[in-house]
C-alpha positions in Angstrom: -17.5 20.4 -7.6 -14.2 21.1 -9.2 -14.4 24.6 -8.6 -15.0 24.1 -4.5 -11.9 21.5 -4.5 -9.8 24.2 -6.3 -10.5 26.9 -4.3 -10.0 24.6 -0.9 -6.5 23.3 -2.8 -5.4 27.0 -3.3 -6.4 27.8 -0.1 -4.6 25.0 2.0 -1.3 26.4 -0.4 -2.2 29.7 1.1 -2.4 28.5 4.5 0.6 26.2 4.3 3.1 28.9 2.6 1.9 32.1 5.1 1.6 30.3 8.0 5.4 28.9 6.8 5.9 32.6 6.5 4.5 33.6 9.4 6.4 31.1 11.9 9.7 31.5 10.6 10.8 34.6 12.7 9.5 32.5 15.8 12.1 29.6 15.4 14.8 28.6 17.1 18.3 28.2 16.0 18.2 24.6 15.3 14.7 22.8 13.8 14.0 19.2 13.5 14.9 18.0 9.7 14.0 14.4 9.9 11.7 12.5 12.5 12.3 8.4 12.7 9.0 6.2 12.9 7.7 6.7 16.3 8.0 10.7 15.7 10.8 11.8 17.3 13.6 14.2 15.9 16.2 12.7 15.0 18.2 15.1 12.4 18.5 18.8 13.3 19.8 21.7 10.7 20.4 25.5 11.2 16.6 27.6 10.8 17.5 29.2 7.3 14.6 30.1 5.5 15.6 27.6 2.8 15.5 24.8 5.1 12.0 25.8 6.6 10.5 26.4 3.4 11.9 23.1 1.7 8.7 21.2 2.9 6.2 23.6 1.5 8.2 24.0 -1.6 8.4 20.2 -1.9 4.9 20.3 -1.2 4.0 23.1 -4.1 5.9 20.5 -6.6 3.9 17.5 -5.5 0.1 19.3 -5.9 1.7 20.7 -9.2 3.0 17.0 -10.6 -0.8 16.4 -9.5 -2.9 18.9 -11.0 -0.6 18.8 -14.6 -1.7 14.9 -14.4 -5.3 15.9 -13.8 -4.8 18.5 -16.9 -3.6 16.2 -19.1 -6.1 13.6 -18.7 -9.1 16.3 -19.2 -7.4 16.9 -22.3 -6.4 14.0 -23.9 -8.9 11.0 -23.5 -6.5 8.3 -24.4 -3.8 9.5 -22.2 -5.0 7.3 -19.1 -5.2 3.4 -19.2 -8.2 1.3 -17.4 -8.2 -2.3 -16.9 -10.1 -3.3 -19.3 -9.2 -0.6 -22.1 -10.1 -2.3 -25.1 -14.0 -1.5 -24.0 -12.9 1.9 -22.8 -11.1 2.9 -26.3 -14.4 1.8 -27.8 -16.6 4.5 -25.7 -17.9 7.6 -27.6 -16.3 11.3 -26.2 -18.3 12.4 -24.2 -18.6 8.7 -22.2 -15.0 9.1 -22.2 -14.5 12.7 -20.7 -17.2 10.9 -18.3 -14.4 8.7 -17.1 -11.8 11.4 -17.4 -13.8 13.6 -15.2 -13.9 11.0 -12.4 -10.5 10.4 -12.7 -9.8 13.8 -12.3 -11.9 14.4 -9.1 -9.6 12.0 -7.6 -6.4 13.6 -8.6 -7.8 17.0 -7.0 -8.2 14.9 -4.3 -5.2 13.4 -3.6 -3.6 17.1 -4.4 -5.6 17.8 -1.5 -4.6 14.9 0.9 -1.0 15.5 0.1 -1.5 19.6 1.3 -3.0 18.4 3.8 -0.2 15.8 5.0 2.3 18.7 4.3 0.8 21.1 6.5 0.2 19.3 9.2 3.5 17.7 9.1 5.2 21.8 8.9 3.2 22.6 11.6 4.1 19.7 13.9 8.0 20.8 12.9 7.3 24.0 14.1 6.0 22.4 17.6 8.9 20.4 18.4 11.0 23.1 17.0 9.1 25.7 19.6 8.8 23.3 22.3 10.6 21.0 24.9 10.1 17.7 23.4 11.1 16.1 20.3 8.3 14.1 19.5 5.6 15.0 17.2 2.3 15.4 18.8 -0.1 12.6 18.3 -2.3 14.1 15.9 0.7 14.8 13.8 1.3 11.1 13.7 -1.8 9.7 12.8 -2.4 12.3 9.7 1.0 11.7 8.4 0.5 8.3 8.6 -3.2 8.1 7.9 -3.9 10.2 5.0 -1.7 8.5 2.8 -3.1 5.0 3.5 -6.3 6.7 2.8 -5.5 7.5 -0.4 -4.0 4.0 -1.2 -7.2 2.9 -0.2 -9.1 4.9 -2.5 -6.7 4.2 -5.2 -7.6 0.6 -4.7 -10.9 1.5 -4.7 -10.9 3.6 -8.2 -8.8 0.5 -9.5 -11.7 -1.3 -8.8 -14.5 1.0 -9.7 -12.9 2.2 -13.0 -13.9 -0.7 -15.3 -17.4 -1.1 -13.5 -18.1 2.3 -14.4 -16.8 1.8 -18.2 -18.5 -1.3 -18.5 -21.5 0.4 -17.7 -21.0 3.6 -20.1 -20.6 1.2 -22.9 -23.8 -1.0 -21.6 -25.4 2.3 -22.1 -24.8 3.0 -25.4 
């Protein structure tokens, strides 16, 4: 599983940073820099390649932040906290790299989510930039928007999965 959300991670990097590459020669003069709620441009700066690539660079950084948190808590057990830790610092290793693996899976994930959010939101950029109107497309909106109350969501959800799943490793053993 790991491998499969690796390999889709490094690909949506791929896909964000060449197609970034790839539109740059196509751009105006002037591209949209900042967009107000409702999705329309509201901030313009000159097309350098600095400015277009800020987003995917920013982008790069945040999966990065991501996957060295998902490192470090494959490697050190103790290095995340649970609700009820007192049960978790009592599990054995390998119930504990148990929890660490799931906790994991969902930092891959949200490394995911947050490529995801980046490339669609370059690649709505490059429509207003290309285009007659300064207003995001729809689709633009809703994944920019959506995907990250998704992942609260889910955070809210591991928040209150976590201990259910320790309590149950250390009913097990």
């Amino acid at each position: 599983m790991h491998r499969l959300v690796h390999v889709l991670n490094a690909g949506l990097a791929l896909l964000l940073i060449g197609g970034s590459l790839w539109a740059f020669p196509r751009l105006p003069a002037r591209i949209p820099r900042h967009f107000g709620l409702g999705g329309t441009a509201d901030a313009y700066w000159e097309a350098t390649l600095v400015h277009w690539m800020l987003g995917p660079a920013i982008a790069l950084v945040v999966a990065g932040i991501v996957y060295g948190a998902a490192w470090v808590t494959g490697r050190a057990s103790g290095s995340i906290n649970v609700p009820n830790q007192q049960q978790y610092d009592a599990l054995a290793p390998a119930a504990k790299r148990v929890v660490c693996r799931d906790v994991q899976v969902f930092l891959y994930g949200t490394a995911t989510a947050m490529l995801v959010v980046f490339g669609v939101a370059q690649w709505g950029t490059y429509q207003v930039a290309t285009s007659a109107t300064d207003t995001l497309p729809g689709v633009v909106r809703g994944v920019t928007l959506g995907v990250p109350m998704l992942l609260l969501g889910a955070a809210g959800g591991l928040a209150w999965w976590l201990p259910r799943r320790v309590r149950r490793l250390a009913d097990d053993a």
